[in-house]
N, CA, C and O atoms as a Tinker XYZ file with bonds, in Angstrom:
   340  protein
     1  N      0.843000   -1.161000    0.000000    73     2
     2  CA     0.000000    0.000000    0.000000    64     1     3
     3  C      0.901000    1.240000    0.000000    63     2     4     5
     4  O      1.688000    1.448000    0.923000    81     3
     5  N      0.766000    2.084000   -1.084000    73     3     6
     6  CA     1.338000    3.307000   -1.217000    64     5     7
     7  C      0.800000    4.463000   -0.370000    63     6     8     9
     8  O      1.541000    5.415000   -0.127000    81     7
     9  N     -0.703000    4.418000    0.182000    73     7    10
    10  CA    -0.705000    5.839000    0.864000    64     9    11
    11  C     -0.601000    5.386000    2.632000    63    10    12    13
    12  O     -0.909000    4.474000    3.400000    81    11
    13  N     -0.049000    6.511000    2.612000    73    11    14
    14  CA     0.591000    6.302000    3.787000    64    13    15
    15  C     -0.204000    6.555000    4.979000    63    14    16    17
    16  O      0.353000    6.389000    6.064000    81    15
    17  N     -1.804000    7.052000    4.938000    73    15    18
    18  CA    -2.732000    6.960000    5.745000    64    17    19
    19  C     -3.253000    5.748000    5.965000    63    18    20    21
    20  O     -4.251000    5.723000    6.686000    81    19
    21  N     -2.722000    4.418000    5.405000    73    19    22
    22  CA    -3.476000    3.212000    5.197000    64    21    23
    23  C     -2.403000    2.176000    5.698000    63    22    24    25
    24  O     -2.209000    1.068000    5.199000    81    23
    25  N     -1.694000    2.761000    6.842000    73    23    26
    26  CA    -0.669000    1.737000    6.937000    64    25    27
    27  C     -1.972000    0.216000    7.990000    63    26    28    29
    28  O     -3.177000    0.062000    8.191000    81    27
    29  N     -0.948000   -0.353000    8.249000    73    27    30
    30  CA    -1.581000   -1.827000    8.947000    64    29    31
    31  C     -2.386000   -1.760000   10.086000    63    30    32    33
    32  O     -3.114000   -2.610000   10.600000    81    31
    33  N     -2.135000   -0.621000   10.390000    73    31    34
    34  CA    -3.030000   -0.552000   12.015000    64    33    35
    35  C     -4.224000    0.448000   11.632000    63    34    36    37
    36  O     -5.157000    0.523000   12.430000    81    35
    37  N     -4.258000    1.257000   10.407000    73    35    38
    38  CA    -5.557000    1.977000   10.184000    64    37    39
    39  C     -6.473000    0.932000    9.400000    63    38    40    41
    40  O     -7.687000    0.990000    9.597000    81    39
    41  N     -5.871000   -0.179000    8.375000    73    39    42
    42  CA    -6.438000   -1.236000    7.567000    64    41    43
    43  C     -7.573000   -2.196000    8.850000    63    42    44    45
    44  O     -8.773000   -2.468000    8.829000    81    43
    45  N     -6.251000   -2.527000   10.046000    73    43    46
    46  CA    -7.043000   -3.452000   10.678000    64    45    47
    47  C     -7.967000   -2.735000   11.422000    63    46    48    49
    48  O     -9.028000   -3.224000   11.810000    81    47
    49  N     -7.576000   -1.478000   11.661000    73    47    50
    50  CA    -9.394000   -1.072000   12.479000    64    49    51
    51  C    -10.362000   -0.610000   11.989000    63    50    52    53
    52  O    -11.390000   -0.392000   12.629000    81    51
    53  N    -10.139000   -0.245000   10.101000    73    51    54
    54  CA   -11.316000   -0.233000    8.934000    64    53    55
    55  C    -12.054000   -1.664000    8.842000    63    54    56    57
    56  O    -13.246000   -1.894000    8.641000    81    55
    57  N    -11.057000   -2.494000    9.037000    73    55    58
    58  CA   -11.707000   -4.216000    8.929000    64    57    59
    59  C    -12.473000   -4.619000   10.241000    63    58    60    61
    60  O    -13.001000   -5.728000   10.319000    81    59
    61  N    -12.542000   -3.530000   11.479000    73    59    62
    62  CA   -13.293000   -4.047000   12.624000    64    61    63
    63  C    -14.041000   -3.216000   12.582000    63    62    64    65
    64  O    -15.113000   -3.451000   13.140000    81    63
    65  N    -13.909000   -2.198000   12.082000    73    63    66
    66  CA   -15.208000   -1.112000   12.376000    64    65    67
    67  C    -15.972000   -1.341000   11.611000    63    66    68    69
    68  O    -17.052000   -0.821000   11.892000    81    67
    69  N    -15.972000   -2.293000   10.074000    73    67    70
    70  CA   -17.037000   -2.583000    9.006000    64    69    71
    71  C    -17.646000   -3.891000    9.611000    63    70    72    73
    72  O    -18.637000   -4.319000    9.018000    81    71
    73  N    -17.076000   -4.801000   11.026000    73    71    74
    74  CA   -17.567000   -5.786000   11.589000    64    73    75
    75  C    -16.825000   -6.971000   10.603000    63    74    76    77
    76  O    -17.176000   -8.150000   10.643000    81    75
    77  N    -16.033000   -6.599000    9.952000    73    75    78
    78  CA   -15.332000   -7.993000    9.617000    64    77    79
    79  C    -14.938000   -9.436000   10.045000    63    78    80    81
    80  O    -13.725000   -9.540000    9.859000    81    79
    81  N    -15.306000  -10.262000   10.398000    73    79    82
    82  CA   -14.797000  -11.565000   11.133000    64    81    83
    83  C    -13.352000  -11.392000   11.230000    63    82    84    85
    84  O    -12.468000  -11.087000   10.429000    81    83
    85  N    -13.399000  -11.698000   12.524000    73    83    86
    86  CA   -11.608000  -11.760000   13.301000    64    85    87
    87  C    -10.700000  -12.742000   11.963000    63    86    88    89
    88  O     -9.631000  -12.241000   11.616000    81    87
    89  N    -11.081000  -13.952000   11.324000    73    87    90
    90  CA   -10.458000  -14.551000   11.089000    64    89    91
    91  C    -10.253000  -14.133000    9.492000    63    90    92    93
    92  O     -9.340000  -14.660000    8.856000    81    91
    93  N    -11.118000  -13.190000    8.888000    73    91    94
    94  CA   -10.598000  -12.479000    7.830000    64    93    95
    95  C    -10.169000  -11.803000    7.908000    63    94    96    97
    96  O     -9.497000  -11.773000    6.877000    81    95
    97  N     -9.801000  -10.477000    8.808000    73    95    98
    98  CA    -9.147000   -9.723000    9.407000    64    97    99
    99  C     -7.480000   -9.999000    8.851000    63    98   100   101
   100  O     -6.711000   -9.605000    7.975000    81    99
   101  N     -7.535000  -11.137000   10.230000    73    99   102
   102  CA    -6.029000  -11.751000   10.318000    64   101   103
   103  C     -5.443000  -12.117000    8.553000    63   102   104   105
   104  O     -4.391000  -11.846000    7.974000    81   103
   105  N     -6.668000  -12.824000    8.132000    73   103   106
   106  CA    -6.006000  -13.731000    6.377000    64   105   107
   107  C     -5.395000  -12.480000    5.850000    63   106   108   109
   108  O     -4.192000  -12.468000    5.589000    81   107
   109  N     -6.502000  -10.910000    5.589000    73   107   110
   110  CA    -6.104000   -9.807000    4.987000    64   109   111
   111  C     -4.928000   -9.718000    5.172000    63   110   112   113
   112  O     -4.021000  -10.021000    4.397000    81   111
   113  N     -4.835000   -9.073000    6.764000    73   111   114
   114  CA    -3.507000   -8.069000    6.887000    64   113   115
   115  C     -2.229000   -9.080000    6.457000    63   114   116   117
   116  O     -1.169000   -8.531000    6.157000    81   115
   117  N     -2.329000  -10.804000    6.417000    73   115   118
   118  CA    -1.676000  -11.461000    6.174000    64   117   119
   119  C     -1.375000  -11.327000    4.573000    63   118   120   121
   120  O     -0.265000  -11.101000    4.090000    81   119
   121  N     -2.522000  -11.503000    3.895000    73   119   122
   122  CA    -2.197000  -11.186000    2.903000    64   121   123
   123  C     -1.679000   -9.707000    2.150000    63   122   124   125
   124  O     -1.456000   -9.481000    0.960000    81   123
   125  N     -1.603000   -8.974000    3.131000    73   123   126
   126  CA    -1.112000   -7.411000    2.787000    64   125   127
   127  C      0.726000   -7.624000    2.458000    63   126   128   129
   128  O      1.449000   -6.932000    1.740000    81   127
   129  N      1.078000   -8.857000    3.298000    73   127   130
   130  CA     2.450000   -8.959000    2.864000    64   129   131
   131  C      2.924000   -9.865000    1.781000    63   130   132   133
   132  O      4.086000   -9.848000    1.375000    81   131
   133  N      1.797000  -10.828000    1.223000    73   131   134
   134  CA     2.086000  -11.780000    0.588000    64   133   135
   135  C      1.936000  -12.354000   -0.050000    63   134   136   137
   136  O      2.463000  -13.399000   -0.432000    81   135
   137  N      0.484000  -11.296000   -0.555000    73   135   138
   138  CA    -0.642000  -11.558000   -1.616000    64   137   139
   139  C     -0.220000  -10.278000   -2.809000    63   138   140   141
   140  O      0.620000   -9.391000   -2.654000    81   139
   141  N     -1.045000  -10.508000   -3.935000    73   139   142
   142  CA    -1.226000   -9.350000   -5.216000    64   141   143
   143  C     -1.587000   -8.610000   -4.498000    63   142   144   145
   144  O     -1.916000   -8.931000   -3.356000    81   143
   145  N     -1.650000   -7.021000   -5.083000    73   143   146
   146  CA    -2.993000   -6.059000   -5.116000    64   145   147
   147  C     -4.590000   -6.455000   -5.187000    63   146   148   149
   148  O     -5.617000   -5.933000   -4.754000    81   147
   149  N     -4.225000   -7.883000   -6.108000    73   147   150
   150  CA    -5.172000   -8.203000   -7.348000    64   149   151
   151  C     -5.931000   -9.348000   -6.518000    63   150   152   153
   152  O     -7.006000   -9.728000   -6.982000    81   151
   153  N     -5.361000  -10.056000   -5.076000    73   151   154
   154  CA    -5.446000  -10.883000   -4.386000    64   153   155
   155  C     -6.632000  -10.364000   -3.356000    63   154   156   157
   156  O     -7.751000  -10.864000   -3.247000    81   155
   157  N     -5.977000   -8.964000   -2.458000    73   155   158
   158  CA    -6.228000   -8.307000   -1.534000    64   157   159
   159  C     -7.932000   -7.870000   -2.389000    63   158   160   161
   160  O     -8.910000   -8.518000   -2.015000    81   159
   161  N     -8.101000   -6.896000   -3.370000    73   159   162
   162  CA    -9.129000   -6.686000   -3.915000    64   161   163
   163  C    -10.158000   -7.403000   -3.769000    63   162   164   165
   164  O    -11.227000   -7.073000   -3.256000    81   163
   165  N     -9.699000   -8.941000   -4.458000    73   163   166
   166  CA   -10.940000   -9.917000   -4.018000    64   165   167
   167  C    -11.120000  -10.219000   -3.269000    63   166   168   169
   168  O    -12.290000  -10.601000   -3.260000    81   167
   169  N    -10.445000  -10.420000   -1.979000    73   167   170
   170  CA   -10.903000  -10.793000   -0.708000    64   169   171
   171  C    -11.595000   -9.581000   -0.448000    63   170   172   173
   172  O    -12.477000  -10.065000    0.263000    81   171
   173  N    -11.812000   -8.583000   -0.482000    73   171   174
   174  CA   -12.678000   -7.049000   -0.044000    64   173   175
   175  C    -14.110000   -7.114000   -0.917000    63   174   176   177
   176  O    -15.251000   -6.717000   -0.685000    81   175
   177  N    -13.577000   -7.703000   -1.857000    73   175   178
   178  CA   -15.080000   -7.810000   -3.161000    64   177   179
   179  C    -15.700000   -9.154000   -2.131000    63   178   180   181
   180  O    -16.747000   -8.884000   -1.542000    81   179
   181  N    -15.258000  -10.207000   -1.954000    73   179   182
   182  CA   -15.969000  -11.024000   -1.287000    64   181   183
   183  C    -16.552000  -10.791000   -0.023000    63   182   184   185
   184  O    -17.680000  -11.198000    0.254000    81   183
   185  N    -15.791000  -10.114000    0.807000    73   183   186
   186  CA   -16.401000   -9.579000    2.157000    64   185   187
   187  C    -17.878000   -8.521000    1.885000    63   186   188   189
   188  O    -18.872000   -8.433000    2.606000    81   187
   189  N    -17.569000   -7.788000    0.563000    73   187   190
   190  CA   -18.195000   -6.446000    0.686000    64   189   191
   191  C    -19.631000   -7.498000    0.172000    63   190   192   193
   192  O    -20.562000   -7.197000    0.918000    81   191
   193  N    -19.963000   -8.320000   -0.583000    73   191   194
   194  CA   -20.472000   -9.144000   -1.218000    64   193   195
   195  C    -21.455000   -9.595000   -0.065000    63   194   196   197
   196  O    -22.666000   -9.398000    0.031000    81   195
   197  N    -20.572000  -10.266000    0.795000    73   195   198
   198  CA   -21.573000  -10.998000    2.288000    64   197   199
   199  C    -21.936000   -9.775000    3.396000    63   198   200   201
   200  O    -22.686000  -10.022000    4.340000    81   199
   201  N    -21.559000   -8.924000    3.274000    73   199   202
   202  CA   -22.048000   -8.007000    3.797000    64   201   203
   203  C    -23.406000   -7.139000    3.482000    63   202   204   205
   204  O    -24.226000   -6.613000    4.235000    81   203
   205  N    -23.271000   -7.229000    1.672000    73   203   206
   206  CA   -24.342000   -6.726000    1.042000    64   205   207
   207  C    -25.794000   -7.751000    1.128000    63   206   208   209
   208  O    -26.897000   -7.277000    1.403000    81   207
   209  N    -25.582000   -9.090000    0.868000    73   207   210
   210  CA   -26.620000  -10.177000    1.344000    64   209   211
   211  C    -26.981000  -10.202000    2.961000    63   210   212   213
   212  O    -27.923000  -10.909000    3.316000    81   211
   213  N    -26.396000   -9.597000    3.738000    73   211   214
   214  CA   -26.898000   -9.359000    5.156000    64   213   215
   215  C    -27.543000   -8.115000    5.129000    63   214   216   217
   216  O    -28.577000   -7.927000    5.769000    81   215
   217  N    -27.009000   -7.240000    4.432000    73   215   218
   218  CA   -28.113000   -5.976000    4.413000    64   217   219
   219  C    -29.055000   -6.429000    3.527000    63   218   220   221
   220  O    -30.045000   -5.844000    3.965000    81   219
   221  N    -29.461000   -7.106000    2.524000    73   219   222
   222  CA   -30.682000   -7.735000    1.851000    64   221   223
   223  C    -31.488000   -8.621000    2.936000    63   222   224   225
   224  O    -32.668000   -8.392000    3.198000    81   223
   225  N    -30.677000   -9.740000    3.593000    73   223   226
   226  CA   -31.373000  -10.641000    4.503000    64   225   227
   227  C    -32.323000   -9.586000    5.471000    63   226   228   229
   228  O    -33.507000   -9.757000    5.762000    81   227
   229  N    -31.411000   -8.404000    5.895000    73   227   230
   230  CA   -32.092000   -7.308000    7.323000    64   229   231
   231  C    -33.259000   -6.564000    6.322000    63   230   232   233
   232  O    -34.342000   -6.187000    6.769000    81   231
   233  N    -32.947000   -6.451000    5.218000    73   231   234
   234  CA   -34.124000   -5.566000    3.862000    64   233   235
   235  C    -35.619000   -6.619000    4.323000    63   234   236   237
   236  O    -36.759000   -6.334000    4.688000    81   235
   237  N    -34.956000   -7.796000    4.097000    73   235   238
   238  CA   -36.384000   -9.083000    3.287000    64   237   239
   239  C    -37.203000   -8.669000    5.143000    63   238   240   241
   240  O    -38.395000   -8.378000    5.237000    81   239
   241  N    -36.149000   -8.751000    6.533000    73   239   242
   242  CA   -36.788000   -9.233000    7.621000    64   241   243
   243  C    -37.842000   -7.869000    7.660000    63   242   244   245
   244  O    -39.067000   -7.950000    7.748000    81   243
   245  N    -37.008000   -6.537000    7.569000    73   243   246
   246  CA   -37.698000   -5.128000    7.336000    64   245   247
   247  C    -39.047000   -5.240000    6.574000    63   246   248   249
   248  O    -40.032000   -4.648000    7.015000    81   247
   249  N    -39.106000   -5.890000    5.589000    73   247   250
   250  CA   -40.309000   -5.919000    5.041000    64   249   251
   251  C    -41.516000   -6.738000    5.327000    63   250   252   253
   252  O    -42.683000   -6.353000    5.262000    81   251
   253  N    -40.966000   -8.227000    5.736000    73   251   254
   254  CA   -42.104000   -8.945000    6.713000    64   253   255
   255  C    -43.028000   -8.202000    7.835000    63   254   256   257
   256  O    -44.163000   -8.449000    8.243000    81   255
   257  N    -41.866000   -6.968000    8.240000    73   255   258
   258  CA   -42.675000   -6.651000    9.542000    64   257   259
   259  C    -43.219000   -5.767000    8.947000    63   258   260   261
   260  O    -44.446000   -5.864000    8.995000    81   259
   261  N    -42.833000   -4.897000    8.373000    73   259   262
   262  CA   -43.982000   -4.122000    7.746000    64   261   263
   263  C    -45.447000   -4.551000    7.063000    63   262   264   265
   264  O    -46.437000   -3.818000    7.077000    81   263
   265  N    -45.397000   -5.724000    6.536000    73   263   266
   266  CA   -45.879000   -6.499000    5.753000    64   265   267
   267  C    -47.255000   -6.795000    6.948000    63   266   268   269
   268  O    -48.374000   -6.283000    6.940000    81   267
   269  N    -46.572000   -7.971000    8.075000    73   267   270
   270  CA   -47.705000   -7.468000    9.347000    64   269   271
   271  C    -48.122000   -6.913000    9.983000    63   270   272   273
   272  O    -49.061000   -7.277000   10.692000    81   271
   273  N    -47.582000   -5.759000   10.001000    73   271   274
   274  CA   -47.885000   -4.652000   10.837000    64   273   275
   275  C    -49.146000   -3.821000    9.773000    63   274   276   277
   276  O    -50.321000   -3.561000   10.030000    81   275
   277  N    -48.530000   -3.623000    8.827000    73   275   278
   278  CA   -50.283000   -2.606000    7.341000    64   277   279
   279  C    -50.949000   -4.359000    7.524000    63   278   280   281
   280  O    -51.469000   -4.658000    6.449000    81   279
   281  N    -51.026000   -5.147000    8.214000    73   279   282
   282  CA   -52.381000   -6.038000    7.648000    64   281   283
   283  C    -53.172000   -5.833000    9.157000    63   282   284   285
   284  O    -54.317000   -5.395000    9.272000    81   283
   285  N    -52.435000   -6.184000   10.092000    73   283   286
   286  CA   -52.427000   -5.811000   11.725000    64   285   287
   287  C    -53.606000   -4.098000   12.020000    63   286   288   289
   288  O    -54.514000   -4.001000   12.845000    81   287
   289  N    -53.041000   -2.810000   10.848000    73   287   290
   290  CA   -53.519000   -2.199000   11.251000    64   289   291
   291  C    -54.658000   -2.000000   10.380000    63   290   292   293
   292  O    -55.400000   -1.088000   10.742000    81   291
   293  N    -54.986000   -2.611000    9.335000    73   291   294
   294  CA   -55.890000   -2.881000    8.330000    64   293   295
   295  C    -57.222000   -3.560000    9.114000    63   294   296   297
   296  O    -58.364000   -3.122000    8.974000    81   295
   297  N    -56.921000   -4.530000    9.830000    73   295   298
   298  CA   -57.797000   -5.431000   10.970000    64   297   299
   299  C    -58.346000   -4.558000   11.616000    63   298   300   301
   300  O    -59.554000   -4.324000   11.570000    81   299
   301  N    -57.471000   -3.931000   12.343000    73   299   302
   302  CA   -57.457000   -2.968000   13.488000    64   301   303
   303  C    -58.692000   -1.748000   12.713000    63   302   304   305
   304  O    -59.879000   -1.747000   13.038000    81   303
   305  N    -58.344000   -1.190000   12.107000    73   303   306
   306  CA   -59.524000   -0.058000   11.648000    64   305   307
   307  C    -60.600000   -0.524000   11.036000    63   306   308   309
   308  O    -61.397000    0.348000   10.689000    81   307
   309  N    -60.993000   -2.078000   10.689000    73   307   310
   310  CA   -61.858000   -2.538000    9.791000    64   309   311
   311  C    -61.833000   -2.402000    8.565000    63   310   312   313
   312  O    -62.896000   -2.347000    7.948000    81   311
   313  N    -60.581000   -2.313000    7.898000    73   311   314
   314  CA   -60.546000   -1.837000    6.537000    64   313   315
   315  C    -60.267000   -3.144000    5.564000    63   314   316   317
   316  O    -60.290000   -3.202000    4.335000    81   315
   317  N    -59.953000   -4.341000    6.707000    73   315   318
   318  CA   -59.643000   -5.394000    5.229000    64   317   319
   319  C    -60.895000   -6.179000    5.012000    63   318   320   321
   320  O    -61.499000   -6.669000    5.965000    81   319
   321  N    -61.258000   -6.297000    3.892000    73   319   322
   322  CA   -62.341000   -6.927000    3.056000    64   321   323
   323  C    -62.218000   -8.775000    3.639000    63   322   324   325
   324  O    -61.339000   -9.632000    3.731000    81   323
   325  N    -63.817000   -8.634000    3.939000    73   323   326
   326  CA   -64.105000   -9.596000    4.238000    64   325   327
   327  C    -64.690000  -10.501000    5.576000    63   326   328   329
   328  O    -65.422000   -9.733000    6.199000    81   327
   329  N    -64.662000  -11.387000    6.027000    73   327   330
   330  CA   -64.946000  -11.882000    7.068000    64   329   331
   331  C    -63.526000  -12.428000    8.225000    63   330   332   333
   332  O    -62.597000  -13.071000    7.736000    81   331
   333  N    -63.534000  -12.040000    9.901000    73   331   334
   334  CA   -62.535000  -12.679000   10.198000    64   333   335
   335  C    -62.953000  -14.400000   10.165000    63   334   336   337
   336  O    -64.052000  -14.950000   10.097000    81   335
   337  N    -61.323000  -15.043000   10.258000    73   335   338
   338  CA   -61.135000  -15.854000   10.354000    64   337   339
   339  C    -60.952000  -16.703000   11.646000    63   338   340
   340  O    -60.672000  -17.899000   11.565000    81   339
C-alpha cells in the first residue's frame, strides 16, 4: 500500500469497524504482505459481497414486519375486506 494513511493498524481497524470476522481480518492483513494487489481486492469484493446479502437478509426481515404490521392495522380499523377468520 502506497498511501501512507493506510498503513496496517488503520487497515485493521477499517476491517473491525465494518464488523469484519476476526479470522478475515487476520487472512487480509496477512495477505497485505504476501498476496497481489489483485489478491487483496478480491478478498474485499468477497467480504463487501456478504455483507451486502446481510443488508438484503435485514431488507427481506424489514419488510415482513412491515408487511404485518399494514395487515395488523388494516384489521385494526376494519378496513380489510371480508370476514374474520
Amino acid at each position: 500500500m502506497t498511501d501512507p494513511s493506510l498503513d496496517r493498524d488503520r487497515i485493521e481497524e477499517l476491517l473491525r469497524e465494518t464488523d469484519c470476522p476476526e479470522e478475515f481480518t487476520r487472512r487480509f492483513l496477512e495477505a497485505m504482505e504476501t498476496a497481489s494487489p489483485e489478491e487483496q481486492l478480491r478478498m474485499l469484493r468477497c467480504q463487501r459481497c456478504r455483507l451486502v446479502e446481510c443488508i438484503h437478509c435485514a431488507q427481506r426481515k424489514l419488510d415482513m414486519l412491515d408487511y404485518l404490521r399494514y395487515q395488523l392495522e388494516n384489521r385494526s380499523r376494519g378496513t380489510e375486506g371480508g370476514a374474520a377468520q
